[in-house]
C-alpha positions in Angstrom: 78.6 109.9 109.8 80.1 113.6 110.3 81.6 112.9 113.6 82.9 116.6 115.9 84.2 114.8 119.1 87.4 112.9 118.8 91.1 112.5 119.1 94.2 111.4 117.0 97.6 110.4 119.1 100.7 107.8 120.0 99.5 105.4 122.9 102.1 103.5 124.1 103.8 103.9 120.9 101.0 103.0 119.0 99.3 105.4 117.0 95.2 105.7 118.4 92.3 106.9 116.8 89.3 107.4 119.2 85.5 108.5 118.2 82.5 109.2 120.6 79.3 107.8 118.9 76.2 107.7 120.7 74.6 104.5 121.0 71.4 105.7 119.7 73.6 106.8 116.2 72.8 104.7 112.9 76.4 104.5 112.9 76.9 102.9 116.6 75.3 99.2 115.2 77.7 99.8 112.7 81.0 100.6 114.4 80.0 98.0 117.1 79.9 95.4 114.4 82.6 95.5 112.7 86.2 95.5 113.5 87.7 98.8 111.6 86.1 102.0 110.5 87.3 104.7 108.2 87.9 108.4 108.8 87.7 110.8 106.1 88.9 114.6 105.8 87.7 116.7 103.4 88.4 120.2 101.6 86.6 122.7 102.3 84.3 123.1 99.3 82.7 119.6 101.1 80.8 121.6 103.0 77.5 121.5 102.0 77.8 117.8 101.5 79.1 117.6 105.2 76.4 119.3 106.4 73.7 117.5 105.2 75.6 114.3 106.5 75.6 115.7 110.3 72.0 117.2 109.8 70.5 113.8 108.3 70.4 110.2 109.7 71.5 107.5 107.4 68.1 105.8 108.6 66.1 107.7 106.5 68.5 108.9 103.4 71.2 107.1 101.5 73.7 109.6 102.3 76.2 108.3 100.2 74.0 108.7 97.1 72.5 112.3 98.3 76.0 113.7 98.1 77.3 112.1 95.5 80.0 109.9 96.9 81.6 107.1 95.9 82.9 104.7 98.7 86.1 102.7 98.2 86.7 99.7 99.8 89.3 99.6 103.2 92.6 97.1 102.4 94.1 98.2 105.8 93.8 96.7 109.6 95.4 99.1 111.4 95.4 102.6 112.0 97.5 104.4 108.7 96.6 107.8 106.7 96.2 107.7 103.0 95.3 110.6 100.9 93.2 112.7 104.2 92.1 108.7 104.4 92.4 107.1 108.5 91.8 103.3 108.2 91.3 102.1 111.9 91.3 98.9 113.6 88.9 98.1 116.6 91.1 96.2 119.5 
């Protein structure tokens, strides 16, 4: 999911990651499920992938396989930053 409202920070010395999802998103069964979630940043030249990942829901197209992604897997439970890579853990 291309996400545009969010916030990175230290909370009570902890580092926080928070997303707004909608709970009529694909994503929101998702996220609300499970107990981590990824964030990814990507280079500019991602753009036209990007935009068809905000413009399209993941209902209806395998968005992965439209932009010719490859997901790899999450080792990490907390919150750390690998490569423009945020693993997240959901308290």
């Amino acid at each position: 999911m291309t996400i545009s409202w969010g916030s990175f920070g230290v909370i009570w010395g902890k580092p926080m990651a928070m997303v707004v999802v909608r709970p009529s998103r694909h994503t929101y069964r998702f996220m609300e499920a499970g107990n981590s979630f990824t964030l990814c940043a990507f280079p500019g030249e991602y753009k036209d992938q990007l935009t068809l990942c905000g413009t399209r829901s993941g209902r209806a197209l395998d968005k992965v396989k439209a932009c010719g992604f490859t997901p790899i897997p999450s080792q990490w439970s907390r919150l750390r930053l690998r490569r423009g890579r945020i693993d997240c853990g959901v308290p």
